[in-house]
Every structure is written in structure tokens, then in C-alpha cells.
C-alpha positions as CSV (number, residue, x, y, z in Angstrom):
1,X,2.4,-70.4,73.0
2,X,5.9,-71.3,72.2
3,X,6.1,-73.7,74.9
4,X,3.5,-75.6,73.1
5,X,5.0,-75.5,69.9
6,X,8.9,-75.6,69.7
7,X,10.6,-73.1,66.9
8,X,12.2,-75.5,65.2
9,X,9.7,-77.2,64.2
10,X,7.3,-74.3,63.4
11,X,10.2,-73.0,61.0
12,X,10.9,-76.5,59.5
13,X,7.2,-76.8,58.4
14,X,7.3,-77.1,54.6
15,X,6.1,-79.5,52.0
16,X,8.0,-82.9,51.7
17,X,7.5,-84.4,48.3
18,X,6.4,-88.3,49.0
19,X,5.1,-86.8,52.8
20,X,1.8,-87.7,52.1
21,X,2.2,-91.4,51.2
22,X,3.7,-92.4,53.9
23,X,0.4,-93.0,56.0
24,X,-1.4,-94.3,52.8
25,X,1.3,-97.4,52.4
26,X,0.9,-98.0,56.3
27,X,-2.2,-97.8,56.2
28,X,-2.4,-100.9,53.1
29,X,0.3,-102.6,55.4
30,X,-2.0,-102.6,58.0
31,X,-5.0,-104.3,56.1
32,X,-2.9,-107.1,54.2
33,X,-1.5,-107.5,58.2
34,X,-5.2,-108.2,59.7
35,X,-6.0,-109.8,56.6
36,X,-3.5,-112.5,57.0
37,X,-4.0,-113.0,61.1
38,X,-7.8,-112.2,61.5
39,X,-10.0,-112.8,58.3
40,X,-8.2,-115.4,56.3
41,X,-8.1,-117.8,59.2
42,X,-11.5,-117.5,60.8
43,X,-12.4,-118.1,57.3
44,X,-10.9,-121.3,57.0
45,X,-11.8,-122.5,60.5
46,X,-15.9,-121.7,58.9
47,X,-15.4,-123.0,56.0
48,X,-14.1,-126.5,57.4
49,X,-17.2,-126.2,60.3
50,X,-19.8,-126.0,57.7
51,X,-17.9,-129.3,56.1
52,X,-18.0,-130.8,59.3
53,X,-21.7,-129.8,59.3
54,X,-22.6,-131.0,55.9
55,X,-21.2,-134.5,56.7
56,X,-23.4,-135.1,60.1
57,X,-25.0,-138.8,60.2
58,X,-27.3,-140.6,62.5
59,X,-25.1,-142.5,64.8
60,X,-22.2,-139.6,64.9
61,X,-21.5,-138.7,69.0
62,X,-21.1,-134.6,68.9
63,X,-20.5,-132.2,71.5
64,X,-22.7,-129.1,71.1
65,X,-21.6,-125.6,71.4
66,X,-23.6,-125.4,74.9
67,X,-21.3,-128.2,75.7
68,X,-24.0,-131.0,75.3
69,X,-23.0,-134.4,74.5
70,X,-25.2,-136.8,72.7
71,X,-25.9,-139.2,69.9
72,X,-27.0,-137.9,66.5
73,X,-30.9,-139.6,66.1
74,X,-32.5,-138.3,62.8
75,X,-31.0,-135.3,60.9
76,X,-33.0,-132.9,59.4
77,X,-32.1,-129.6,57.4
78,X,-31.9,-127.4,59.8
79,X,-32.5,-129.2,63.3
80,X,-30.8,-132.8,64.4
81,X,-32.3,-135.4,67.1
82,X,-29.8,-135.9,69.6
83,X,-30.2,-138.5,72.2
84,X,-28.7,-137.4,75.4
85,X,-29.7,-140.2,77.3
86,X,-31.6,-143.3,77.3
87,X,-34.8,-142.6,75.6
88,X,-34.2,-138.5,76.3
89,X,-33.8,-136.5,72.6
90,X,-33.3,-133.3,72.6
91,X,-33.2,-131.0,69.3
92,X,-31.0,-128.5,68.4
93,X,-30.1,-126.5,65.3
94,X,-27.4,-128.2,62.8
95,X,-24.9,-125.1,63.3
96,X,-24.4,-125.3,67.1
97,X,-23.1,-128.3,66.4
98,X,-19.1,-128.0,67.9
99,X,-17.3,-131.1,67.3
100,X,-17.7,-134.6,65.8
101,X,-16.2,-136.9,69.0
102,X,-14.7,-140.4,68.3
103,X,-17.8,-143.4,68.7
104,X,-18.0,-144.4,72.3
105,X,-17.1,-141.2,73.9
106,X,-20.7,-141.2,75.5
107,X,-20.4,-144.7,77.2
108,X,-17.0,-143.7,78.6
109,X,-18.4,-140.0,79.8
């Protein structure tokens, strides 16, 4: 067994005062850390989508998530009229909504 477990640090084994909070601070450290790189921004990036989303007119060209481009027709609560093509509307729900695209994007695509 004491090839598994070297003396020295069998013998050294005793209670260090402040031992214990060691793991606890890196364990906060690690939290503010993902906090600051992971939630905060995705956060932001939602929170500026659904402004995006809130804003939507008839008129507005947007790309879809499903990487659909079209015209906005007729927007409803949920759902908007896109018009993929020349008397072809399609509907699709507000949120997979990706981009706004800059007017004329569709005659140049």
C-alpha cells in the first residue's frame, strides 16, 4: 500500500487553518468567470434579437434562421407573411426571424 500512498504525505496530513476555503473562492471565481464570457453576452445578443423583432415592418427584406430570404408582407403577433417570390408567401413565426438585410438585397440575390 505504500506505493500508492507516499509517507510523506500520509505523515504531513493535518488540519490547515484556511484549507478549506480555498476550493470555495475558486469555485465563486469560476462562476463570475462563465458569467462574464457565457451568460452576460448571450444575454445581450437576446435581448437586442427580440428589439430587432419588435421593430419588424411590412416591406423589411429578412433572412430567416432556415436561411430563407424574402420580403416582410403582413405582420402579425406571432407569425409574419413573407413573400419569397413573385406572388409565393410563405409564413413563418416572428422569432426565426435572423437578420433585418439592407432594401434590395432580394433583387440583387
Amino acid at each position: 500500500m505504500n506505493a500508492l500512498i507516499p509517507a510523506a504525505w500520509a505523515q504531513g496530513a493535518g488540519a490547515q487553518p484556511g484549507g478549506s476555503l480555498a476550493p470555495l473562492l475558486m469555485m465563486v471565481i469560476f462562476i463570475v468567470i462563465f458569467y462574464f464570457l457565457l451568460i452576460r453576452p448571450q444575454q445581450k445578443k437576446a435581448k437586442e434579437h427580440q428589439a430587432m423583432i419588435s421593430k419588424l415592418a411590412a416591406g423589411d427584406e429578412v433572412v430567416t434562421s432556415g436561411g430563407i430570404l424574402g420580403r416582410i408582407v403582413e405582420v402579425g403577433d406571432s407569425f409574419v407573411t413573407l413573400e419569397i417570390a413573385d406572388s409565393v408567401r410563405i409564413k413563418v413565426q416572428k422569432f426565426q426571424v435572423a437578420s433585418l438585410v439592407p432594401k434590395g438585397t432580394m433583387k440583387s440575390a
